[in-house]
C-alpha positions, 0 to 999 in steps of 0.5 A: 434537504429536498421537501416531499413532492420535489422533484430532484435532478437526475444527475449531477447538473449546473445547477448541483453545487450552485453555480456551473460546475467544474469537470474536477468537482463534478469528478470528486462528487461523483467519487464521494458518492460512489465511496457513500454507495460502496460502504456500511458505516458510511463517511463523515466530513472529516474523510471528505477533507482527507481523501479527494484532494492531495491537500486536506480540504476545509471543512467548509468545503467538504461540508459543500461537497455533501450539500451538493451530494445531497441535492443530486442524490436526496436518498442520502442518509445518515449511517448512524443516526444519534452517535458522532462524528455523524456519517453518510451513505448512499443506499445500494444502486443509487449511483450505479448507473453513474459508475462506468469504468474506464479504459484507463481504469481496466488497463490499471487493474491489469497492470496491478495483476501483472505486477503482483505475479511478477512479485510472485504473489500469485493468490492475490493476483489470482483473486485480483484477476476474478475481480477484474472479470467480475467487474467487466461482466457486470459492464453493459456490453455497449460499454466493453465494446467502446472502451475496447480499442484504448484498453487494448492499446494502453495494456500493449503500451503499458504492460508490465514485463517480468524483469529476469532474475532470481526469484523466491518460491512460494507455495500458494497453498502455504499463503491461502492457509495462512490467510485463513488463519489470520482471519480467524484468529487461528494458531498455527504450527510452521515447518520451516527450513532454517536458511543456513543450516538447511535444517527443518524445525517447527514453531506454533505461532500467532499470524498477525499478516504479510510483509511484502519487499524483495523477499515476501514474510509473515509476521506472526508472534512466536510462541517459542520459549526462546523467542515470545516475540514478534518474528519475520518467517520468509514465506520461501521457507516456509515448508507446511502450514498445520492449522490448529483448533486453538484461537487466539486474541490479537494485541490490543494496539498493534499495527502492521504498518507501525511493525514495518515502519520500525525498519529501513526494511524487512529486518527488525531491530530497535529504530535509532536516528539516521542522518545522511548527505547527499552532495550536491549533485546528488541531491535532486536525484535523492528528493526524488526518493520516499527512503522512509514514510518519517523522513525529512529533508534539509537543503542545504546552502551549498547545494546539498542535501541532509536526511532525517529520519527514525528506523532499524535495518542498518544492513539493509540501509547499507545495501541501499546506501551503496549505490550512491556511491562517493555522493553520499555520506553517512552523519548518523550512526557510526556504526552505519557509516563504517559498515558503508565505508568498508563495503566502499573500501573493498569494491574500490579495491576489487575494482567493482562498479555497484550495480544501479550506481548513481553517477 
Protein backbone atom coordinates (compact mmCIF):
# COMPACT_ATOMS: atom_id res chain seq x y z
CA UNK A 1 0.00 0.00 0.00
CA UNK A 2 1.15 3.67 -0.75
CA UNK A 3 1.00 5.63 3.04
CA UNK A 4 -0.88 9.09 3.05
CA UNK A 5 1.16 11.86 1.70
CA UNK A 6 2.91 9.86 -1.11
CA UNK A 7 2.86 10.48 -4.16
CA UNK A 8 1.92 7.44 -6.54
CA UNK A 9 2.87 7.18 -10.30
CA UNK A 10 0.60 8.54 -13.18
CA UNK A 11 0.84 5.54 -14.92
CA UNK A 12 2.20 2.26 -15.32
CA UNK A 13 6.34 3.05 -15.35
CA UNK A 14 9.52 1.33 -14.76
CA UNK A 15 9.59 1.24 -11.80
CA UNK A 16 5.53 -0.43 -11.63
CA UNK A 17 6.27 -4.12 -11.15
CA UNK A 18 9.70 -3.37 -9.69
CA UNK A 19 12.14 -3.52 -12.52
CA UNK A 20 11.64 -2.59 -16.30
CA UNK A 21 8.54 -3.67 -17.65
CA UNK A 22 7.66 -5.79 -20.62
CA UNK A 23 5.33 -4.28 -23.12
CA UNK A 24 3.44 -7.89 -22.43
CA UNK A 25 3.06 -7.38 -18.89
CA UNK A 26 2.59 -3.73 -19.17
CA UNK A 27 -0.54 -4.97 -21.64
CA UNK A 28 -1.78 -7.57 -19.11
CA UNK A 29 -1.78 -4.56 -16.11
CA UNK A 30 -3.45 -2.46 -17.89
CA UNK A 31 -6.17 -5.29 -19.03
CA UNK A 32 -6.62 -6.19 -15.29
CA UNK A 33 -7.22 -3.08 -14.35
CA UNK A 34 -9.49 -1.93 -16.79
CA UNK A 35 -11.58 -5.58 -15.93
CA UNK A 36 -10.99 -4.21 -11.96
CA UNK A 37 -12.84 -0.75 -13.30
CA UNK A 38 -15.42 -2.48 -15.42
CA UNK A 39 -16.97 -4.77 -12.60
CA UNK A 40 -19.20 -4.76 -9.36
CA UNK A 41 -17.89 -7.79 -7.36
CA UNK A 42 -14.60 -6.91 -8.43
CA UNK A 43 -11.85 -9.70 -9.21
CA UNK A 44 -10.18 -12.22 -6.86
CA UNK A 45 -6.33 -13.89 -7.44
CA UNK A 46 -8.05 -16.91 -8.56
CA UNK A 47 -9.63 -14.88 -11.96
CA UNK A 48 -6.10 -13.24 -12.43
CA UNK A 49 -4.51 -16.74 -12.83
CA UNK A 50 -7.33 -17.81 -15.24
CA UNK A 51 -8.11 -15.22 -17.53
CA UNK A 52 -4.88 -13.26 -19.01
CA UNK A 53 -2.61 -16.05 -20.02
CA UNK A 54 -3.63 -18.91 -22.54
CA UNK A 55 -1.95 -21.12 -19.44
CA UNK A 56 -3.22 -20.42 -15.74
CA UNK A 57 -0.65 -18.18 -13.88
CA UNK A 58 0.92 -19.11 -10.55
CA UNK A 59 -0.32 -17.48 -7.70
CA UNK A 60 2.43 -15.90 -6.89
CA UNK A 61 2.40 -14.31 -10.09
CA UNK A 62 -1.02 -13.18 -10.00
CA UNK A 63 -0.44 -11.96 -6.69
CA UNK A 64 2.55 -9.69 -8.39
CA UNK A 65 0.44 -8.57 -10.80
CA UNK A 66 -2.31 -6.85 -8.23
CA UNK A 67 0.86 -5.43 -5.95
CA UNK A 68 1.89 -3.79 -9.34
CA UNK A 69 -1.87 -2.72 -9.92
CA UNK A 70 -2.04 -1.39 -6.62
CA UNK A 71 1.08 0.63 -6.84
CA UNK A 72 0.26 2.48 -10.07
CA UNK A 73 -3.51 2.74 -9.05
CA UNK A 74 -3.53 3.25 -4.98
CA UNK A 75 -7.67 3.71 -5.06
CA UNK A 76 -7.79 0.12 -5.33
CA UNK A 77 -10.07 -1.34 -3.06
CA UNK A 78 -11.08 -4.46 -2.01
CA UNK A 79 -15.21 -5.49 -3.13
CA UNK A 80 -15.95 -7.19 -0.20
CA UNK A 81 -14.45 -6.41 2.72
CA UNK A 82 -14.52 -9.53 5.55
CA UNK A 83 -16.02 -12.41 2.91
CA UNK A 84 -13.54 -14.92 0.72
CA UNK A 85 -12.02 -15.28 -1.73
CA UNK A 86 -11.13 -11.64 -1.19
CA UNK A 87 -11.99 -9.44 -4.36
CA UNK A 88 -10.61 -6.25 -6.07
CA UNK A 89 -11.92 -3.26 -7.95
CA UNK A 90 -11.16 -0.14 -9.28
CA UNK A 91 -13.67 2.79 -8.81
CA UNK A 92 -15.33 4.14 -11.93
CA UNK A 93 -12.74 6.72 -14.10
CA UNK A 94 -9.74 5.39 -12.48
CA UNK A 95 -8.20 3.85 -15.80
CA UNK A 96 -10.37 5.84 -18.18
CA UNK A 97 -8.07 7.74 -19.68
CA UNK A 98 -5.48 4.52 -20.20
CA UNK A 99 -8.52 2.68 -22.28
CA UNK A 100 -8.18 3.78 -25.94
CA UNK A 101 -9.38 1.67 -28.46
CA UNK A 102 -7.66 0.28 -31.12
CA UNK A 103 -8.04 0.28 -34.78
CA UNK A 104 -7.60 -3.30 -34.61
CA UNK A 105 -10.33 -3.37 -31.87
CA UNK A 106 -12.94 -1.22 -33.95
CA UNK A 107 -12.58 -3.21 -37.20
CA UNK A 108 -12.92 -6.73 -34.80
CA UNK A 109 -16.41 -5.18 -33.46
CA UNK A 110 -17.48 -4.59 -36.92
CA UNK A 111 -16.35 -8.06 -38.07
CA UNK A 112 -18.36 -9.59 -34.98
CA UNK A 113 -21.73 -7.31 -36.46
CA UNK A 114 -21.29 -8.56 -39.81
CA UNK A 115 -21.15 -12.07 -38.82
CA UNK A 116 -23.99 -12.06 -36.65
CA UNK A 117 -26.36 -10.69 -39.44
CA UNK A 118 -24.92 -13.17 -41.74
CA UNK A 119 -26.06 -15.72 -38.98
CA UNK A 120 -29.55 -14.00 -39.28
CA UNK A 121 -29.20 -12.91 -35.66
CA UNK A 122 -30.42 -9.65 -36.50
CA UNK A 123 -31.44 -8.08 -32.79
CA UNK A 124 -27.97 -8.96 -31.26
CA UNK A 125 -25.99 -7.28 -33.95
CA UNK A 126 -28.66 -4.53 -34.17
CA UNK A 127 -27.71 -4.10 -30.18
CA UNK A 128 -23.91 -5.09 -31.28
CA UNK A 129 -23.84 -2.08 -33.85
CA UNK A 130 -25.45 0.63 -30.87
CA UNK A 131 -22.34 -0.27 -28.92
CA UNK A 132 -20.13 0.23 -31.50
CA UNK A 133 -21.20 3.60 -31.78
CA UNK A 134 -21.51 4.46 -28.27
CA UNK A 135 -18.11 3.61 -27.78
CA UNK A 136 -16.74 5.35 -30.66
CA UNK A 137 -18.73 8.67 -29.36
CA UNK A 138 -17.18 8.50 -26.45
CA UNK A 139 -13.66 8.39 -28.10
CA UNK A 140 -11.93 11.74 -28.19
CA UNK A 141 -12.25 13.16 -31.80
CA UNK A 142 -7.83 13.18 -32.02
CA UNK A 143 -8.43 9.78 -31.59
CA UNK A 144 -11.02 8.62 -34.22
CA UNK A 145 -9.14 10.75 -36.65
CA UNK A 146 -5.74 8.71 -35.85
CA UNK A 147 -7.18 5.26 -35.86
CA UNK A 148 -9.21 6.18 -39.28
CA UNK A 149 -7.03 5.30 -42.03
CA UNK A 150 -5.88 1.45 -40.50
CA UNK A 151 -9.66 1.03 -39.48
CA UNK A 152 -10.84 1.59 -42.81
CA UNK A 153 -8.14 -0.66 -44.29
CA UNK A 154 -8.54 -3.51 -42.13
CA UNK A 155 -12.45 -3.52 -42.13
CA UNK A 156 -11.95 -3.70 -46.47
CA UNK A 157 -9.44 -6.26 -45.71
CA UNK A 158 -11.03 -8.11 -43.26
CA UNK A 159 -14.94 -7.66 -44.05
CA UNK A 160 -17.06 -10.63 -43.69
CA UNK A 161 -19.06 -11.48 -47.11
CA UNK A 162 -22.51 -12.97 -46.83
CA UNK A 163 -21.80 -16.46 -48.20
CA UNK A 164 -25.01 -17.64 -50.62
CA UNK A 165 -27.21 -20.05 -49.55
CA UNK A 166 -30.46 -20.68 -47.89
CA UNK A 167 -31.00 -19.25 -44.79
CA UNK A 168 -33.60 -19.37 -42.12
CA UNK A 169 -36.26 -16.49 -41.29
CA UNK A 170 -36.32 -15.05 -38.16
CA UNK A 171 -39.06 -12.70 -37.03
CA UNK A 172 -37.06 -9.96 -34.67
CA UNK A 173 -39.97 -9.25 -32.98
CA UNK A 174 -40.48 -12.91 -32.04
CA UNK A 175 -36.67 -12.88 -30.27
CA UNK A 176 -36.76 -9.38 -28.67
CA UNK A 177 -40.24 -10.86 -26.72
CA UNK A 178 -38.48 -14.19 -25.89
CA UNK A 179 -35.67 -12.16 -24.72
CA UNK A 180 -37.91 -10.19 -22.26
CA UNK A 181 -39.26 -13.17 -21.17
CA UNK A 182 -36.07 -15.07 -20.39
CA UNK A 183 -35.17 -12.11 -18.23
CA UNK A 184 -37.93 -12.01 -16.24
CA UNK A 185 -38.60 -15.38 -15.75
CA UNK A 186 -41.93 -15.05 -17.51
CA UNK A 187 -44.08 -18.17 -19.24
CA UNK A 188 -44.77 -17.96 -22.56
CA UNK A 189 -47.61 -19.52 -25.00
CA UNK A 190 -45.71 -20.45 -28.47
CA UNK A 191 -47.42 -20.84 -31.97
CA UNK A 192 -45.40 -22.87 -33.70
CA UNK A 193 -45.50 -24.51 -37.08
CA UNK A 194 -44.79 -28.04 -36.74
CA UNK A 195 -41.86 -28.89 -39.71
CA UNK A 196 -43.46 -31.92 -41.53
CA UNK A 197 -47.03 -31.73 -41.35
CA UNK A 198 -46.97 -27.92 -41.58
CA UNK A 199 -49.51 -27.94 -38.90
CA UNK A 200 -50.01 -25.01 -36.41
CA UNK A 201 -50.23 -25.69 -32.51
CA UNK A 202 -49.34 -24.22 -29.41
CA UNK A 203 -47.10 -24.88 -26.33
CA UNK A 204 -46.71 -22.85 -22.83
CA UNK A 205 -43.34 -22.88 -21.98
CA UNK A 206 -40.45 -21.83 -19.65
CA UNK A 207 -37.70 -20.16 -21.96
CA UNK A 208 -34.61 -20.84 -20.38
CA UNK A 209 -32.09 -19.16 -23.70
CA UNK A 210 -30.89 -19.64 -27.19
CA UNK A 211 -29.13 -22.37 -29.09
CA UNK A 212 -27.03 -21.02 -31.95
CA UNK A 213 -25.49 -23.42 -34.87
CA UNK A 214 -26.91 -23.93 -38.52
CA UNK A 215 -30.28 -23.44 -37.35
CA UNK A 216 -31.15 -20.89 -34.47
CA UNK A 217 -33.37 -22.58 -31.39
CA UNK A 218 -34.96 -21.71 -27.85
CA UNK A 219 -34.48 -24.05 -25.31
CA UNK A 220 -37.22 -23.91 -22.95
CA UNK A 221 -38.93 -26.51 -20.63
CA UNK A 222 -42.51 -27.72 -22.03
CA UNK A 223 -45.21 -27.43 -20.06
CA UNK A 224 -47.22 -30.29 -22.41
CA UNK A 225 -48.35 -33.21 -20.89
CA UNK A 226 -46.58 -35.22 -23.55
CA UNK A 227 -43.50 -33.66 -22.99
CA UNK A 228 -42.55 -31.94 -19.37
CA UNK A 229 -39.12 -31.76 -20.46
CA UNK A 230 -36.65 -29.77 -22.06
CA UNK A 231 -37.25 -28.85 -25.94
CA UNK A 232 -35.48 -27.34 -28.80
CA UNK A 233 -38.04 -24.90 -30.95
CA UNK A 234 -36.56 -23.43 -34.03
CA UNK A 235 -36.74 -20.04 -34.07
CA UNK A 236 -38.08 -20.15 -38.09
CA UNK A 237 -40.89 -21.74 -36.90
CA UNK A 238 -41.67 -20.08 -34.47
CA UNK A 239 -45.13 -18.21 -35.71
CA UNK A 240 -46.19 -15.84 -32.24
CA UNK A 241 -44.93 -15.31 -29.02
CA UNK A 242 -47.91 -14.54 -26.06
CA UNK A 243 -46.21 -13.37 -23.29
CA UNK A 244 -48.22 -14.51 -20.20
CA UNK A 245 -48.67 -12.98 -16.29
CA UNK A 246 -47.35 -16.07 -14.65
CA UNK A 247 -43.69 -16.43 -13.73
CA UNK A 248 -41.64 -19.01 -12.92
CA UNK A 249 -38.42 -20.32 -11.15
CA UNK A 250 -35.59 -21.48 -13.20
CA UNK A 251 -33.99 -25.24 -12.03
CA UNK A 252 -31.87 -24.90 -9.74
CA UNK A 253 -28.41 -26.16 -11.31
CA UNK A 254 -29.11 -26.12 -15.04
CA UNK A 255 -26.69 -24.81 -17.15
CA UNK A 256 -27.06 -23.70 -20.86
CA UNK A 257 -23.52 -24.74 -22.10
CA UNK A 258 -23.94 -28.35 -19.75
CA UNK A 259 -27.66 -28.80 -22.03
CA UNK A 260 -25.62 -28.11 -25.45
CA UNK A 261 -22.71 -29.92 -24.74
CA UNK A 262 -24.77 -33.04 -24.16
CA UNK A 263 -24.70 -32.99 -28.15
CA UNK A 264 -22.49 -33.27 -31.17
CA UNK A 265 -25.17 -30.65 -32.20
CA UNK A 266 -28.48 -29.26 -31.80
CA UNK A 267 -30.38 -32.66 -31.35
CA UNK A 268 -30.89 -33.80 -28.03
CA UNK A 269 -30.39 -37.40 -27.03
CA UNK A 270 -28.90 -39.27 -23.97
CA UNK A 271 -24.78 -38.84 -24.59
CA UNK A 272 -22.76 -42.36 -25.29
CA UNK A 273 -18.90 -42.62 -25.87
CA UNK A 274 -17.72 -41.75 -29.39
CA UNK A 275 -14.40 -43.53 -30.84
CA UNK A 276 -13.33 -42.39 -34.37
CA UNK A 277 -9.82 -42.92 -36.57
CA UNK A 278 -8.73 -40.94 -38.67
CA UNK A 279 -5.72 -42.30 -41.25
CA UNK A 280 -2.83 -41.13 -41.40
CA UNK A 281 -3.31 -38.55 -43.87
CA UNK A 282 -5.92 -37.37 -42.21
CA UNK A 283 -4.80 -36.81 -39.05
CA UNK A 284 -3.04 -33.26 -38.85
CA UNK A 285 -5.96 -31.97 -40.72
CA UNK A 286 -8.35 -33.60 -37.91
CA UNK A 287 -5.87 -31.87 -34.90
CA UNK A 288 -6.95 -28.89 -36.40
CA UNK A 289 -10.80 -29.44 -35.26
CA UNK A 290 -12.67 -28.73 -31.58
CA UNK A 291 -15.39 -31.97 -32.79
CA UNK A 292 -16.41 -31.45 -29.19
CA UNK A 293 -15.18 -29.25 -25.79
CA UNK A 294 -14.64 -33.42 -23.91
CA UNK A 295 -12.72 -34.65 -26.88
CA UNK A 296 -9.26 -36.48 -26.62
CA UNK A 297 -6.89 -37.09 -29.13
CA UNK A 298 -4.60 -40.13 -29.37
CA UNK A 299 -1.72 -40.55 -31.91
CA UNK A 300 -1.26 -43.13 -33.06
CA UNK A 301 2.20 -45.30 -33.92
CA UNK A 302 1.21 -45.40 -37.65
CA UNK A 303 0.29 -42.12 -37.96
CA UNK A 304 -3.04 -41.98 -37.44
CA UNK A 305 -5.16 -40.55 -35.06
CA UNK A 306 -8.23 -41.74 -32.52
CA UNK A 307 -10.88 -39.55 -31.12
CA UNK A 308 -12.64 -39.74 -27.77
CA UNK A 309 -15.26 -38.19 -26.65
CA UNK A 310 -19.05 -38.05 -24.80
CA UNK A 311 -22.15 -36.79 -26.69
CA UNK A 312 -25.79 -37.53 -28.47
CA UNK A 313 -26.48 -36.31 -31.91
CA UNK A 314 -25.63 -39.54 -34.04
CA UNK A 315 -27.26 -37.96 -37.32
CA UNK A 316 -25.92 -34.94 -36.91
CA UNK A 317 -22.36 -36.42 -36.33
CA UNK A 318 -23.11 -38.54 -39.17
CA UNK A 319 -23.61 -35.44 -41.32
CA UNK A 320 -20.33 -34.21 -40.42
CA UNK A 321 -18.46 -37.54 -40.59
CA UNK A 322 -19.39 -37.80 -44.16
CA UNK A 323 -17.22 -35.35 -45.25
CA UNK A 324 -14.13 -37.27 -44.31
CA UNK A 325 -14.89 -39.56 -46.64
CA UNK A 326 -12.84 -43.16 -46.70
CA UNK A 327 -10.07 -41.35 -44.15
CA UNK A 328 -12.15 -42.12 -41.35
CA UNK A 329 -13.54 -44.64 -39.55
CA UNK A 330 -16.16 -45.14 -36.94
CA UNK A 331 -14.84 -47.49 -33.80
CA UNK A 332 -17.60 -46.39 -31.43
CA UNK A 333 -21.02 -47.10 -31.58
CA UNK A 334 -22.12 -49.13 -34.05
CA UNK A 335 -25.10 -47.76 -34.69
CA UNK A 336 -22.90 -44.69 -35.65
CA UNK A 337 -20.73 -46.60 -37.89
CA UNK A 338 -23.51 -48.21 -39.82
CA UNK A 339 -25.63 -45.22 -40.16
CA UNK A 340 -22.06 -43.39 -41.84
CA UNK A 341 -21.25 -46.68 -43.94
CA UNK A 342 -24.88 -46.77 -45.72
CA UNK A 343 -24.84 -43.02 -46.41
CA UNK A 344 -21.00 -43.77 -47.89
CA UNK A 345 -22.42 -46.68 -49.68
CA UNK A 346 -25.38 -44.88 -51.52
CA UNK A 347 -22.89 -41.78 -52.63
CA UNK A 348 -20.44 -44.05 -53.98
CA UNK A 349 -23.19 -45.84 -55.77
CA UNK A 350 -24.68 -42.37 -57.19
CA UNK A 351 -21.35 -41.43 -57.95
CA UNK A 352 -21.80 -38.42 -55.47
CA UNK A 353 -18.46 -36.16 -54.39
CA UNK A 354 -19.78 -34.99 -50.84
CA UNK A 355 -19.72 -31.43 -50.57
CA UNK A 356 -16.19 -30.13 -48.41
CA UNK A 357 -14.77 -33.54 -48.99
CA UNK A 358 -11.53 -34.09 -47.30
CA UNK A 359 -9.02 -35.61 -50.04
Amino acid sequence: MIAAGEKAPRGPGPDAVGGPVRYEKADTILRIALDMQGTAEGLSLEDIQRRYSDQPLSRRTAERLRDAIERVFPQMQQANPGELPKRWRLPTGTVSGFAAVSAEELADLAAGVSLLRRENMLVQAENAERAVSKLRALMRPDALIRVAPDLEVLTEAEGIAMRPGPRPRIDSDIVAALRQAILASRKVKLHYKYRGSGKTGYDTVRPYGFIYGNRHYLVAWSENEQARDFRNFALSNIERVELLEKSFTRRRGFSLQEYAERSFGVFQEEPFDVVWKFSPEAADDAKEYLFHPSQQFEGQADGSLIVRFQAGGGLEMCWHLFTWGGHLTVLAPKKLSTLLNDHLQKVAAANIVPPGAKK
